[in-house]
C-alpha positions as CSV (number, residue, x, y, z in Angstrom):
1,X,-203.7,124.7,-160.5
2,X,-202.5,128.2,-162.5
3,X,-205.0,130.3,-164.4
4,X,-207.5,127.3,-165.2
5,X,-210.1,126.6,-162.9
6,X,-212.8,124.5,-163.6
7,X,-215.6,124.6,-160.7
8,X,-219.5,123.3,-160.8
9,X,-221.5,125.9,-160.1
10,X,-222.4,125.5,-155.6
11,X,-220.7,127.3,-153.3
12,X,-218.6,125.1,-151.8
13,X,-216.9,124.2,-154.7
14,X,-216.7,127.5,-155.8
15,X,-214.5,128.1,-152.8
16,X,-212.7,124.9,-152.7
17,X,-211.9,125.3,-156.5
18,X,-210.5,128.6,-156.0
19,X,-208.6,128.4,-152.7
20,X,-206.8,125.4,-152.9
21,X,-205.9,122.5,-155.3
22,X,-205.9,118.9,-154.8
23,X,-203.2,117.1,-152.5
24,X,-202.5,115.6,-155.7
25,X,-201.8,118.9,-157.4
26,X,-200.1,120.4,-154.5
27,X,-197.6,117.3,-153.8
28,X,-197.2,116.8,-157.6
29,X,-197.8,119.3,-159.7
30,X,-196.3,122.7,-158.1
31,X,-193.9,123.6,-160.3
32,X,-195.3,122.6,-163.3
33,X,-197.3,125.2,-165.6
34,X,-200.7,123.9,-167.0
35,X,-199.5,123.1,-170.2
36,X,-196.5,120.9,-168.8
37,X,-199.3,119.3,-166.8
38,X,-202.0,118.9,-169.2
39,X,-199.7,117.6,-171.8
40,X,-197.5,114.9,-169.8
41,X,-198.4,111.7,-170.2
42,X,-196.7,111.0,-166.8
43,X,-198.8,113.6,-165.2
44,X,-201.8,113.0,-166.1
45,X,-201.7,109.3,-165.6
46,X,-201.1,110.6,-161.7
47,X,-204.4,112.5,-162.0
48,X,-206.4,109.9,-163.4
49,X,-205.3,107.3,-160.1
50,X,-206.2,110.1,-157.9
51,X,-209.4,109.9,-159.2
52,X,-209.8,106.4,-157.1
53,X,-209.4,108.2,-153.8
54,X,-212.6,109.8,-154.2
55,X,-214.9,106.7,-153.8
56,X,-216.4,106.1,-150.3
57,X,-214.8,104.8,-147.6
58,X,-216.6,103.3,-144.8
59,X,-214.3,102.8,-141.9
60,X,-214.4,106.1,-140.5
61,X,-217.0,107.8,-142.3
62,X,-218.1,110.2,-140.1
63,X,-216.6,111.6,-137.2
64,X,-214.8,107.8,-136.4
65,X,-218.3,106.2,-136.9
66,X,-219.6,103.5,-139.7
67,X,-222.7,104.3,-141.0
68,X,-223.5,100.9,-139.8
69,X,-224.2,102.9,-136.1
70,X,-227.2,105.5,-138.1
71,X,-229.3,102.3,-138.9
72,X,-230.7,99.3,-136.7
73,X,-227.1,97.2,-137.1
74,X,-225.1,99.1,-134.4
75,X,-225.0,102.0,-131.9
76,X,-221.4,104.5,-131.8
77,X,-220.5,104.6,-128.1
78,X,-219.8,108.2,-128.2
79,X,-223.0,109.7,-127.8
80,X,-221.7,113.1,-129.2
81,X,-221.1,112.2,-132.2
82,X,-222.5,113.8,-135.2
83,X,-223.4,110.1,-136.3
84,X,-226.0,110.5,-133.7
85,X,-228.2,113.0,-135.2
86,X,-229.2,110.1,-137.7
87,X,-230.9,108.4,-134.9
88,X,-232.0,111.5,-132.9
89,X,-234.1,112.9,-136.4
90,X,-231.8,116.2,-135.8
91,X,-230.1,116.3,-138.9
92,X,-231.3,118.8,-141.7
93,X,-231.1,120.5,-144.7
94,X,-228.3,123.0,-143.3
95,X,-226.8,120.2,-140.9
96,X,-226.4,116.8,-142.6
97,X,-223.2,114.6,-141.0
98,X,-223.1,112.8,-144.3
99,X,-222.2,116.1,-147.0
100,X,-222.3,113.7,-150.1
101,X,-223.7,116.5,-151.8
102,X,-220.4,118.6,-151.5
103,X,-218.3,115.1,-151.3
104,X,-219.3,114.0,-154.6
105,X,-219.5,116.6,-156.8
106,X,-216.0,117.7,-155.8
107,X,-215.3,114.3,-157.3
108,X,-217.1,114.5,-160.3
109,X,-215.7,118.0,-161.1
110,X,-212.2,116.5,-160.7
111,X,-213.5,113.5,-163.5
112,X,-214.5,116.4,-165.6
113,X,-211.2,118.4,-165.5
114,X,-209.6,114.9,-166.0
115,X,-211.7,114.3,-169.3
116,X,-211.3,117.7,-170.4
117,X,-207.4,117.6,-169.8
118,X,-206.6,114.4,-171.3
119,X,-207.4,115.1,-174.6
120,X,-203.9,117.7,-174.3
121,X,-201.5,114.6,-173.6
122,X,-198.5,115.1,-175.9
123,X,-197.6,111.8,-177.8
124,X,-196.0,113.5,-180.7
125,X,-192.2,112.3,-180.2
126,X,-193.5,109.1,-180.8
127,X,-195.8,109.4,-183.4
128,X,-193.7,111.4,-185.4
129,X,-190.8,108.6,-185.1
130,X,-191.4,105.9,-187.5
131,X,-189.3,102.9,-185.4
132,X,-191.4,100.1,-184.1
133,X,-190.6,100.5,-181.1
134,X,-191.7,104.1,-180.7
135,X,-194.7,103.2,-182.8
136,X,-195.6,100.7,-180.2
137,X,-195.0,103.3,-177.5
138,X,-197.6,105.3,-179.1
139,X,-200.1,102.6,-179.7
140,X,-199.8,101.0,-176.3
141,X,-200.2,104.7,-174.8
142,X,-202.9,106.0,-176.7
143,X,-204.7,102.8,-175.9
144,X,-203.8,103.2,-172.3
145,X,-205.4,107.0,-172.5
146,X,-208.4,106.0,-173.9
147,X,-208.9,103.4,-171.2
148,X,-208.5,106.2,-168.2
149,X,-211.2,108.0,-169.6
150,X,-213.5,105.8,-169.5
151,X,-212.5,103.9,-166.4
152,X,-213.2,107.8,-165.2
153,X,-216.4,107.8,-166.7
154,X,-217.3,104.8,-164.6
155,X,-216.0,106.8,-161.7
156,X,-218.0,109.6,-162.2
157,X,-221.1,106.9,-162.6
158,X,-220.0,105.7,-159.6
159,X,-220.1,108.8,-157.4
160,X,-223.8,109.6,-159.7
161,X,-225.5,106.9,-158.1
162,X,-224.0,107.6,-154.0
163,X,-225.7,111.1,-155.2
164,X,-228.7,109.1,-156.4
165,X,-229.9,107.0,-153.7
166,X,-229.3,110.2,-151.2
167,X,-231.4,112.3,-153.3
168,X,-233.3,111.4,-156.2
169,X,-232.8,113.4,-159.2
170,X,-229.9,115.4,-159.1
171,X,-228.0,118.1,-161.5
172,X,-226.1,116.3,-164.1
173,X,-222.9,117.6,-165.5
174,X,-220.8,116.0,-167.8
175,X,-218.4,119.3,-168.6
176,X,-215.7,121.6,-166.2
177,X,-217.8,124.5,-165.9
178,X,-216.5,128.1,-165.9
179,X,-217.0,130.9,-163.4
180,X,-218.9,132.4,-165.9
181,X,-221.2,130.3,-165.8
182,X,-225.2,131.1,-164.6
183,X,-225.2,129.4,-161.2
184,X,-228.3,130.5,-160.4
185,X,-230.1,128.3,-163.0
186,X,-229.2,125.2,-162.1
187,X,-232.2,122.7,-162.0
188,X,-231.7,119.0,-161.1
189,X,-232.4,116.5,-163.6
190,X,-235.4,114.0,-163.4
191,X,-234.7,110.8,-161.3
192,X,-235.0,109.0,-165.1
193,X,-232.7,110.9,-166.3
194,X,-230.5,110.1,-163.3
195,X,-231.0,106.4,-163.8
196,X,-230.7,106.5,-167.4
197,X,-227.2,108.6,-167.3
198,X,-225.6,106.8,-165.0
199,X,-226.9,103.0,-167.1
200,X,-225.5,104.2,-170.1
201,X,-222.1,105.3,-168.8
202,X,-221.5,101.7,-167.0
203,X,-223.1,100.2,-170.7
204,X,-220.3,102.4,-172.5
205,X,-217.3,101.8,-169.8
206,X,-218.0,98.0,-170.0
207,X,-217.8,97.9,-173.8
208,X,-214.2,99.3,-173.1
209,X,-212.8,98.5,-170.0
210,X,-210.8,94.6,-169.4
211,X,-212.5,92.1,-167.7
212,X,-209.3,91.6,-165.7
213,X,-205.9,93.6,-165.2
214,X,-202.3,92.3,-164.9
215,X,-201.3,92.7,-161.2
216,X,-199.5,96.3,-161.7
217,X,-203.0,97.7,-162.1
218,X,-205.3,95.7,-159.6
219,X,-208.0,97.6,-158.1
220,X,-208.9,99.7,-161.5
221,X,-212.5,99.8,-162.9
222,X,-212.9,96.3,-164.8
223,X,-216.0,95.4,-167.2
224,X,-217.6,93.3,-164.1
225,X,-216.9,96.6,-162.1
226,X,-218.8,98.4,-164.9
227,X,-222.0,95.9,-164.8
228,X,-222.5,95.2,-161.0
229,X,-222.9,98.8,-160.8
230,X,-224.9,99.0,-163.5
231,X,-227.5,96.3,-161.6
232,X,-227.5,97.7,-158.6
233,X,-228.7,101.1,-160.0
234,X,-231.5,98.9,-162.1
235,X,-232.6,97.4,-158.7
236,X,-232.6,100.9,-156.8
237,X,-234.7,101.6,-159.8
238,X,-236.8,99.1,-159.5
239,X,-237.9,99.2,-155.7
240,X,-240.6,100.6,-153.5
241,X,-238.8,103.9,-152.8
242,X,-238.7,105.5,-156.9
243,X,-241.7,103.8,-157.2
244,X,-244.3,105.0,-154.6
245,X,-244.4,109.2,-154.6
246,X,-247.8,108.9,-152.3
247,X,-245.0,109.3,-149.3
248,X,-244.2,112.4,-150.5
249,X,-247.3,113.7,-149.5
250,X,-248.4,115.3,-152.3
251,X,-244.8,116.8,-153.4
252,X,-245.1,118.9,-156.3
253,X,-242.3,117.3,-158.2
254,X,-242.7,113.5,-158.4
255,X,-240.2,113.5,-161.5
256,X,-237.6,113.9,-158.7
257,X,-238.1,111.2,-156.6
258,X,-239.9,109.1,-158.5
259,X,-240.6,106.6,-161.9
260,X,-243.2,105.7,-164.6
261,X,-244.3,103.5,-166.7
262,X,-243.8,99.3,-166.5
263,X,-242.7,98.8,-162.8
264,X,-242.1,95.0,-163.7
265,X,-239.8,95.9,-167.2
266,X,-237.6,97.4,-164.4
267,X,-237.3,94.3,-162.3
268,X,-236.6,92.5,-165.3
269,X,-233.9,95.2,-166.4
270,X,-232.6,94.5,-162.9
271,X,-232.3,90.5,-163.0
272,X,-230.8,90.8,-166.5
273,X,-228.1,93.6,-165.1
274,X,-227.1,91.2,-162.3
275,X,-227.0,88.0,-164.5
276,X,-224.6,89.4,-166.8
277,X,-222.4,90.0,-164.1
278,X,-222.8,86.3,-163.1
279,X,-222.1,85.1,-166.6
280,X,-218.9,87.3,-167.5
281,X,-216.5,85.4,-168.9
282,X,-213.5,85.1,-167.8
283,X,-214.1,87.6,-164.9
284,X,-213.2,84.2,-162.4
285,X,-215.6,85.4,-159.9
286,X,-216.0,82.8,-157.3
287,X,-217.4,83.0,-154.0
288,X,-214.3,82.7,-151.6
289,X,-213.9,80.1,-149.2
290,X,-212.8,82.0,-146.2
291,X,-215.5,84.8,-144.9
292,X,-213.4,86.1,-142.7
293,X,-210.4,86.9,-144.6
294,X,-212.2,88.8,-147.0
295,X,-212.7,92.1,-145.3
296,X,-208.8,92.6,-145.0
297,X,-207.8,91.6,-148.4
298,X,-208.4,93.6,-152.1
299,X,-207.4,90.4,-154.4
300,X,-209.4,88.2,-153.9
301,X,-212.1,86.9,-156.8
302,X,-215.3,87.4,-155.1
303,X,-214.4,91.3,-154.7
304,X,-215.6,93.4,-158.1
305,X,-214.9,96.8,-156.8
306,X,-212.8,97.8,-154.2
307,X,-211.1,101.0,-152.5
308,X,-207.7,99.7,-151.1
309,X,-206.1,101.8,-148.6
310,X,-202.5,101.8,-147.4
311,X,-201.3,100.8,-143.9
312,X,-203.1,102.3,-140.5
313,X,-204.2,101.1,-137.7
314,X,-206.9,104.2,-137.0
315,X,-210.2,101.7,-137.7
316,X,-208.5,99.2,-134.9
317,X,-208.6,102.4,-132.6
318,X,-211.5,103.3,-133.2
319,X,-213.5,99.7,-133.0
320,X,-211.2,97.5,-130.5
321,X,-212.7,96.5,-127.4
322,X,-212.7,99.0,-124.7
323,X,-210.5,96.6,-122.5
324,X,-207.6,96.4,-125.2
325,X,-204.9,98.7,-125.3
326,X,-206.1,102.2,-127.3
327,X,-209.6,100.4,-128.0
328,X,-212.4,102.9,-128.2
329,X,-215.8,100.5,-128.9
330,X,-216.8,102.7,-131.6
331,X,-219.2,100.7,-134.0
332,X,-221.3,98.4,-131.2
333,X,-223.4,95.9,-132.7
334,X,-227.3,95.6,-132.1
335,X,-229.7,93.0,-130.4
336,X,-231.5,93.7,-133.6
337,X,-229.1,92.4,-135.9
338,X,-227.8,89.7,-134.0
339,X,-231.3,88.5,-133.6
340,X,-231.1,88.4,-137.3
341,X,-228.6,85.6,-137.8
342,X,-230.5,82.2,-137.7
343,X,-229.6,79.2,-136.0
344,X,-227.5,76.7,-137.8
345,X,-230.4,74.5,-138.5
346,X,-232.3,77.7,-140.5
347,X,-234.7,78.2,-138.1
348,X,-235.1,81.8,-136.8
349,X,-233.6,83.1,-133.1
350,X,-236.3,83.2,-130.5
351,X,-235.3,84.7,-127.1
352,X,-239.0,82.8,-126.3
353,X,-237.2,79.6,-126.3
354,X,-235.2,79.0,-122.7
355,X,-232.4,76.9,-124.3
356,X,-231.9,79.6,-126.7
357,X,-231.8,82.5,-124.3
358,X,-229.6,80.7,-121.8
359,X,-226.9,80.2,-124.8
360,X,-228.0,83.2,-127.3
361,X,-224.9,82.3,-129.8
362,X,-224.7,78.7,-130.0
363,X,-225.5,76.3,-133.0
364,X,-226.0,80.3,-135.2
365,X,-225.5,81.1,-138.4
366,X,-221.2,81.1,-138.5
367,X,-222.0,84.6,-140.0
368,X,-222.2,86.1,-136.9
369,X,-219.0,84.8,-134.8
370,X,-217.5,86.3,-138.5
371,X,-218.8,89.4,-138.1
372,X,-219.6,90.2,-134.2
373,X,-217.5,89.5,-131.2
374,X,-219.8,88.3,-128.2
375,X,-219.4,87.6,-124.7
376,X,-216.6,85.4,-123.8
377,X,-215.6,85.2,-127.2
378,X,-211.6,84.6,-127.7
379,X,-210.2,87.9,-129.8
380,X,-206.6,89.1,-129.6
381,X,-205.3,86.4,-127.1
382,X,-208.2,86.7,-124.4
383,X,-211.6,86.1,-123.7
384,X,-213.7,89.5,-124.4
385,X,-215.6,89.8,-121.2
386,X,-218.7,91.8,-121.6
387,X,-220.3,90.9,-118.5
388,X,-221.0,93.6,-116.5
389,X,-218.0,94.2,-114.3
390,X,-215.6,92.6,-116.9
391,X,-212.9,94.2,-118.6
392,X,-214.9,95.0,-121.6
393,X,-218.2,95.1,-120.4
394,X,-220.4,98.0,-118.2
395,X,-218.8,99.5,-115.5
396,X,-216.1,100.6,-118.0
397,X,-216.4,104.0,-119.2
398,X,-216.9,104.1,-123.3
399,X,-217.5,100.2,-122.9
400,X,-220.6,98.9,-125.9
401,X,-223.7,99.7,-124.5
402,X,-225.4,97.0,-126.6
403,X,-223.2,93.7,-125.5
404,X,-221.4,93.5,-128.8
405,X,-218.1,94.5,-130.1
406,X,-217.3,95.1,-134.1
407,X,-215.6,91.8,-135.8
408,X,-215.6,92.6,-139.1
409,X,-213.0,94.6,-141.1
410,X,-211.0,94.5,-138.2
411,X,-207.3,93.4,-138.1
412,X,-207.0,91.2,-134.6
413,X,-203.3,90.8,-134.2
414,X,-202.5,94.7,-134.9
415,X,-200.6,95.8,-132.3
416,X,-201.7,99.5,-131.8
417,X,-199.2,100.0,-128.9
418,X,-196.3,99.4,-131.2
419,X,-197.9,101.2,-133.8
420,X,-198.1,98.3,-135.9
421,X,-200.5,98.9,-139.1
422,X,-202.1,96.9,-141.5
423,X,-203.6,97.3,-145.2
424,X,-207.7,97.8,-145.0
425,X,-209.7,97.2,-148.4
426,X,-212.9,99.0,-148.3
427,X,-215.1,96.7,-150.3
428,X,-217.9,98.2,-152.6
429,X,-219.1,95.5,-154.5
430,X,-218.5,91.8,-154.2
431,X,-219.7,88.6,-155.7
432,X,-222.7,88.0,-153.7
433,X,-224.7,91.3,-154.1
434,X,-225.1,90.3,-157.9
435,X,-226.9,86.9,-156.4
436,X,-229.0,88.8,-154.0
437,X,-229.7,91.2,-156.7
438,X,-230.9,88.5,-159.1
439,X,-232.6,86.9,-156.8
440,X,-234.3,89.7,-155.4
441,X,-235.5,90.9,-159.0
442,X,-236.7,87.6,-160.8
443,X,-238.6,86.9,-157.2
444,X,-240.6,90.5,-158.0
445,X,-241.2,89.4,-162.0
446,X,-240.9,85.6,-161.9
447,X,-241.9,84.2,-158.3
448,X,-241.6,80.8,-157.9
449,X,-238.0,80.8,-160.6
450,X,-235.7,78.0,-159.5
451,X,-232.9,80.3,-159.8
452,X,-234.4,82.4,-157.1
453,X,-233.9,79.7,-154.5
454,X,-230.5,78.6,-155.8
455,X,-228.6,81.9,-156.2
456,X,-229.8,82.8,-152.5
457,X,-228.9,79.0,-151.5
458,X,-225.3,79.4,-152.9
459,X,-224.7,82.6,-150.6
460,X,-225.5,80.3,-147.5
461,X,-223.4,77.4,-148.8
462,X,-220.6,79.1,-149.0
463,X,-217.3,76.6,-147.8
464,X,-217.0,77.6,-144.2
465,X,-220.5,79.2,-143.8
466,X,-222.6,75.9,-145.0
467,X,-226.0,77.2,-144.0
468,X,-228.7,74.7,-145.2
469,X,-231.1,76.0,-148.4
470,X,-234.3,78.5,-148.0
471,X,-237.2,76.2,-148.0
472,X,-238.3,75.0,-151.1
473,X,-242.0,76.7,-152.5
474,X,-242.0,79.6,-150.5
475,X,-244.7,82.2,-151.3
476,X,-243.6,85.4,-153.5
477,X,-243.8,87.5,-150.1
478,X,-242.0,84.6,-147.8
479,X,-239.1,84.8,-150.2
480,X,-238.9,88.3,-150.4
481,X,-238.4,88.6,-146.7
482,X,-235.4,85.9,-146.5
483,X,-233.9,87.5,-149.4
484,X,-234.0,90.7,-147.5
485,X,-233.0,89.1,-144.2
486,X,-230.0,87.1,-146.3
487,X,-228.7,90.5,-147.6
488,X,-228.9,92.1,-144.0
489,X,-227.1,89.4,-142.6
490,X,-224.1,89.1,-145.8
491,X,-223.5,92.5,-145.5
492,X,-223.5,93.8,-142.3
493,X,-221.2,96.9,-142.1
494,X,-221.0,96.7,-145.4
495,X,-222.5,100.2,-146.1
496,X,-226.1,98.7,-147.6
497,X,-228.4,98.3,-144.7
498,X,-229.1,102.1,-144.6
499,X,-230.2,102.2,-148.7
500,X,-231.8,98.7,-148.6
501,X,-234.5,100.0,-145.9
502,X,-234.6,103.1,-147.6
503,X,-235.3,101.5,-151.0
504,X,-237.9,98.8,-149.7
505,X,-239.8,101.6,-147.6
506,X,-239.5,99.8,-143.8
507,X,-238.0,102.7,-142.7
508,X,-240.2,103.3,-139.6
509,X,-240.1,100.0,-138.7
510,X,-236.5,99.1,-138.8
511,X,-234.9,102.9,-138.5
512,X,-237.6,104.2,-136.0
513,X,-237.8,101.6,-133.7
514,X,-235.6,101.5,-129.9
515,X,-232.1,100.0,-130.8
516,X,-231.7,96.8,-128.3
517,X,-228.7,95.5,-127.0
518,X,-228.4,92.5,-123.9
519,X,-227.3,92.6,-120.5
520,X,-225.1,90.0,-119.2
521,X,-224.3,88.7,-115.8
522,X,-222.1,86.6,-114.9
523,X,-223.1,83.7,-112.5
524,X,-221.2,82.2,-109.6
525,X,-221.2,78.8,-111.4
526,X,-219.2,80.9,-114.3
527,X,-222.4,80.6,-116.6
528,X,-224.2,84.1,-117.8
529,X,-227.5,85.4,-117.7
530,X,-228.5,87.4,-120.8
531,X,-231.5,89.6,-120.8
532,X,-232.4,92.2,-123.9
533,X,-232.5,96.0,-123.0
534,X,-233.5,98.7,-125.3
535,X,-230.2,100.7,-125.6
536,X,-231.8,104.2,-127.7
537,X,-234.7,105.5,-128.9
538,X,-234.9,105.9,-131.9
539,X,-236.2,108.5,-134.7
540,X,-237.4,108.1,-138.5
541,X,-239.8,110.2,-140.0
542,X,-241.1,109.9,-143.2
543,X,-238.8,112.8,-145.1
544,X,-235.8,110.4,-144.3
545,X,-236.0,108.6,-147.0
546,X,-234.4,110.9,-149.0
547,X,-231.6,113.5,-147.5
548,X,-232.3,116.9,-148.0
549,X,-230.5,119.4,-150.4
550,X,-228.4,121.9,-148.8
551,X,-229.9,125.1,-148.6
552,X,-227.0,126.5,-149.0
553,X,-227.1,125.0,-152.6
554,X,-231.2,126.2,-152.6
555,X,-230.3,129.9,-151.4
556,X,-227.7,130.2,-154.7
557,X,-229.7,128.5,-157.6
558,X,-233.8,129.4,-157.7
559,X,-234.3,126.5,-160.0
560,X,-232.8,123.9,-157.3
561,X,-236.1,122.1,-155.6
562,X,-236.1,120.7,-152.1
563,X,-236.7,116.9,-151.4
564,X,-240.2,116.2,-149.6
565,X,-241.1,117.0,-146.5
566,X,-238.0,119.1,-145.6
């Protein structure tokens, strides 16, 4: 944009700021001076929609990879990518794969320029003209402006918390800085403050923003949007991770990374956030009846939040089974989280018992046919056979090491050799993350709550999934771990399995331990054998919990502080 750069003060941005505006700008705004920008309703209304393209996008987050394959739910079949340094313990404070850091900042610098601008929108033709009809013009628009700003306010809360659960306490800006500027003082802000900006933003958006939107503006920041975010930060808040500093090792600045005072007022902050969600009225939120159809659909009332996407067929590439036409494997399931699914009858797996092993993926949780495809499956027409020797199976070069191929997200009947696309929704937040959360706070304040067992019992009755109740009188600890094991199961893929073992501190023993897969073989009666292998080593050391800051970021401020251990 001419003559008005606005820039936080890191390097990257710095450069970014001044080299080269947004697509937006460049598509849009070219031959329009500042003030013709600043001042256009029309204009500015495009800036404040291209503030939505900044939230995450899961698909092909990093290098063709879901971050599903840096955590115990899946391995990436190419074994160069940078995914892979996740699981290798390679990755550092000048080589991260995942640069939130620079990501989101850029994002919140563009909410800050969009705040800053808005405030120059030029209504006067129709305030100055006293015919209803231009009056109402004015009103409706004024209205409207005031509503942007705040759904970018949630925005910018939004892209706050990815910062959050990366790295503790971070820098918090709320104005487009100048060049001027003193970069070098930069300091990050205490992990309270963190929590406490980013609650109060989500309090103030949901005040203002509609519980629901007339179809023209589906997939904006709502009230429920607004809340649900505002209970999964309390819960983040609330666990192990920002509440134990003695795995820091003695780290000098526990304000960072970590919280005081009444641990169990924050659980309770926590159930409350997610309850309110719950109750909304008029939000509609139901839990669908069709699992499966939800991952390729934005409208839909058990999605809160959601980043829709236009037509592609790049995530079918990248995830199809090696044996289909174009198919690369990409994001391969684990052994360890198809182990996770439980039979039908709510008993656990158990590769002990011979019926079991002999038929590893009848009478399961429906969950898992939803989510994974498994041997001799039908997907796209065929059987998908992962025998060794089969079309999709070893002996194929980039076929799934682990015996698994990606379900979810994906669209079956895209046909990639005619190019044919379809529309992806990248969900964020959806109905059942507000019961988990409940559940998983009152269990922490209130054990024993009969709400603990029904909001967890209405995720597994779900039409189509029908999975019988949690047993009733479980201890405190028992029903922490089905919660946990319910949330891992929901939301497989989903872009929370990384931050949930994070949070809860299991790190070592679900991020460090050797990724499984099976190996099947098929008999000469047409029957398989299946038999688990470990697939990769893998690496988590205690500094993982939290990512590192840059050090580019370290090298230009002397009041930045590294994370622990790095």
């Amino acid at each position: 944009m001419k003559n008005n750069i606005f820039i936080f003060p890191f390097i990257a941005l710095i450069l970014l700021s001044v080299s080269a505006c947004e697509k937006l700008d460049r598509e849009v705004l070219t031959n329009k001076s500042e003030k013709q920008i600043t001042s256009s309703y029309q204009q500015t209304g495009y800036r404040q929609a291209s503030l939505y393209t900044d939230l995450p996008e899961g698909f092909l987050y990093i290098d063709r990879a879901m971050m599903a394959s840096a955590t115990d739910e899946a391995e990436h079949t190419n074994e160069t990518a940078a995914i892979q340094k996740f699981n290798n313990g390679s990755w550092n404070a000048f080589d991260n794969p995942d640069n939130a850091w620079s990501r989101y900042y850029k994002a919140i610098r563009k909410v800050n320029q969009f705040l800053v601008s808005s405030d120059s929108i030029d209504l006067e033709v129709y305030r100055l003209d006293p015919s209803p009809s231009q009056q109402s013009v004015y009103n409706t628009r004024i209205a409207e402006i005031r509503r942007w700003k705040y759904e970018a306010r949630f925005l910018r809360a939004f892209f706050y918390s990815e910062l959050i659960k990366r790295y503790g306490g971070v820098p918090i800006f709320t104005e487009a800085l100048s060049l001027t500027d003193d970069f070098k003082s930069i300091k990050r802000n205490t992990l309270a403050d963190c929590i406490k900006f980013v609650t109060d933003e989500c309090d103030s958006a949901a005040a203002a923003l509609p519980v629901v939107y007339a179809d023209i503006d589906l997939g904006r920041a709502t009230k429920g949007a607004a809340l649900a975010l505002k209970s999964r930060v309390l819960l983040y808040a609330a666990s192990d991770l920002f509440n134990t500093p003695s795995w820091a090792g003695g780290y000098g600045h526990p304000e960072l990374i970590s919280l005081t005072g009444d641990r169990q007022a924050r659980w309770q902050a926590a159930a409350a956030a997610a309850k309110a969600v719950i109750d909304l009225a008029g939000s509609s939120y139901w839990l669908h009846y069709d699992y499966r159809s939800i991952f390729n659909n934005y409208n839909i009332p058990e999605i809160i939040l959601t980043r829709r996407n236009g037509g592609s067929n790049e995530f079918e590439k990248a995830n199809y089974p090696i044996g289909f036409d174009l198919g690369e494997s990409g994001t391969t399931p684990s052994q360890n989280l198809v182990d996770a699914y439980e039979m039908k009858d709510g008993t656990p797996f158990n590769w002990e018992n011979p019926v079991q092993a002999a038929n590893p993926y009848a009478n399961r949780d429906p969950r898992l046919d939803l989510n994974i495809i498994t041997n001799n499956t039908w997907y796209k027409s065929r059987g998908v056979e992962i025998w060794a020797g089969g079309q999709d199976g070893k002996g194929i070069a980039n076929a799934t090491k682990t015996g698994y191929y990606l379900k979810k997200y994906l669209s079956e009947y895209t046909n990639i050799l005619l190019n044919n696309t379809s529309v992806h929704s990248w969900i964020l937040i959806r109905l059942p993350e507000m019961y988990l959360n409940y559940a998983e706070a009152l269990n922490e304040y209130s054990p024993g709550n009969a709400d603990i067992k029904t909001y967890v019992d209405m995720v597994r009755s779900r039409p189509g999934i029908d999975m019988p109740g949690v047993p009733s009188n479980l201890s405190q600890a028992a029903m922490r771990e089905r919660i946990r094991n319910e949330r891992r199961v929901e939301f497989a893929f989903e872009d929370h399995r990384s931050w949930d073992v994070r949070r809860w501190m299991q790190g070592p023993a679900y991020l460090g331990v050797p990724l499984r897969g099976v190996d099947i073989t098929k008999n000469t009666d047409g029957s398989f054998k299946y038999v688990p292998i470990v697939v990769e080593n893998r690496v988590f050391d205690p500094k993982m919990y939290l990512y590192p800051i840059p050090q580019g970021e370290l090298t230009i401020s002397t009041e930045l502080v590294q994370n622990p251990l790095w």
